[in-house]
C-alpha positions in Angstrom: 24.7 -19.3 -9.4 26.0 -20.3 -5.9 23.1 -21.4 -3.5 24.0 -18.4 -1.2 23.0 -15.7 -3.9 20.2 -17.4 -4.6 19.1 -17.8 -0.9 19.6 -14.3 -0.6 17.6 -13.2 -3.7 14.9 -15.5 -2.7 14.4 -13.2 0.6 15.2 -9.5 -1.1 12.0 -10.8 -3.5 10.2 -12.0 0.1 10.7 -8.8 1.7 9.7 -6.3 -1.7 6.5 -8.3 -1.9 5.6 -7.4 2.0 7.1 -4.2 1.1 4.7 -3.8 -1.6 1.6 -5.1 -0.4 2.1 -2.8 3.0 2.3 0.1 0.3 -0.8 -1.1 -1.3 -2.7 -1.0 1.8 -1.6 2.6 2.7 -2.8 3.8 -1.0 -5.7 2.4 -0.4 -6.3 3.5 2.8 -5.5 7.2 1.9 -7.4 7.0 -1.0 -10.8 5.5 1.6 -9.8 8.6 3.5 -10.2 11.4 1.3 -13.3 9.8 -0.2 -14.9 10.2 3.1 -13.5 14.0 3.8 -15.1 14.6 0.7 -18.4 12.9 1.3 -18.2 15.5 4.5 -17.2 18.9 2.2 -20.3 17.6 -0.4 -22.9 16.9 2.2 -21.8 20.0 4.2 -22.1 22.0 1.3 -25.8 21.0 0.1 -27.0 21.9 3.2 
Protein backbone atom coordinates (compact mmCIF):
# COMPACT_ATOMS: atom_id res chain seq x y z
CA UNK A 1 0.00 0.00 0.00
CA UNK A 2 1.38 3.50 -1.17
CA UNK A 3 2.23 5.80 1.94
CA UNK A 4 -0.44 8.26 0.64
CA UNK A 5 -3.49 5.74 1.18
CA UNK A 6 -2.20 4.94 4.23
CA UNK A 7 -1.76 8.62 5.38
CA UNK A 8 -5.15 9.09 4.41
CA UNK A 9 -6.75 6.09 6.16
CA UNK A 10 -4.81 6.95 9.20
CA UNK A 11 -6.93 10.36 9.33
CA UNK A 12 -10.59 8.97 8.02
CA UNK A 13 -9.91 6.42 11.33
CA UNK A 14 -8.81 9.97 13.35
CA UNK A 15 -11.73 11.71 12.35
CA UNK A 16 -14.59 8.49 12.91
CA UNK A 17 -13.09 8.18 16.44
CA UNK A 18 -13.93 12.13 17.19
CA UNK A 19 -16.84 11.42 15.27
CA UNK A 20 -17.79 8.76 17.50
CA UNK A 21 -16.88 9.92 20.83
CA UNK A 22 -18.89 13.42 19.98
CA UNK A 23 -21.87 10.89 19.34
CA UNK A 24 -21.27 9.21 22.60
CA UNK A 25 -21.44 12.37 24.48
CA UNK A 26 -24.85 13.42 22.85
CA UNK A 27 -26.40 9.84 23.82
CA UNK A 28 -25.44 10.34 26.92
CA UNK A 29 -26.36 13.61 27.37
CA UNK A 30 -29.94 12.90 25.97
CA UNK A 31 -30.20 10.02 27.94
CA UNK A 32 -29.12 12.53 31.48
CA UNK A 33 -31.90 14.63 30.03
CA UNK A 34 -34.89 12.54 29.98
CA UNK A 35 -33.86 11.01 33.29
CA UNK A 36 -34.27 14.30 34.82
CA UNK A 37 -37.75 15.22 32.87
CA UNK A 38 -38.76 12.14 34.36
CA UNK A 39 -37.54 12.70 37.94
CA UNK A 40 -39.94 15.99 37.38
CA UNK A 41 -43.29 13.89 35.84
CA UNK A 42 -42.56 11.22 39.10
CA UNK A 43 -42.13 13.78 41.78
CA UNK A 44 -44.89 16.02 40.21
CA UNK A 45 -47.10 13.19 40.18
CA UNK A 46 -46.75 11.93 43.95
CA UNK A 47 -47.60 15.11 45.10
Amino acid sequence: MSKKTTAKRVAWQKKQEEHGKNIVKWIFGGLIVLAIVYLFWAVSMMS
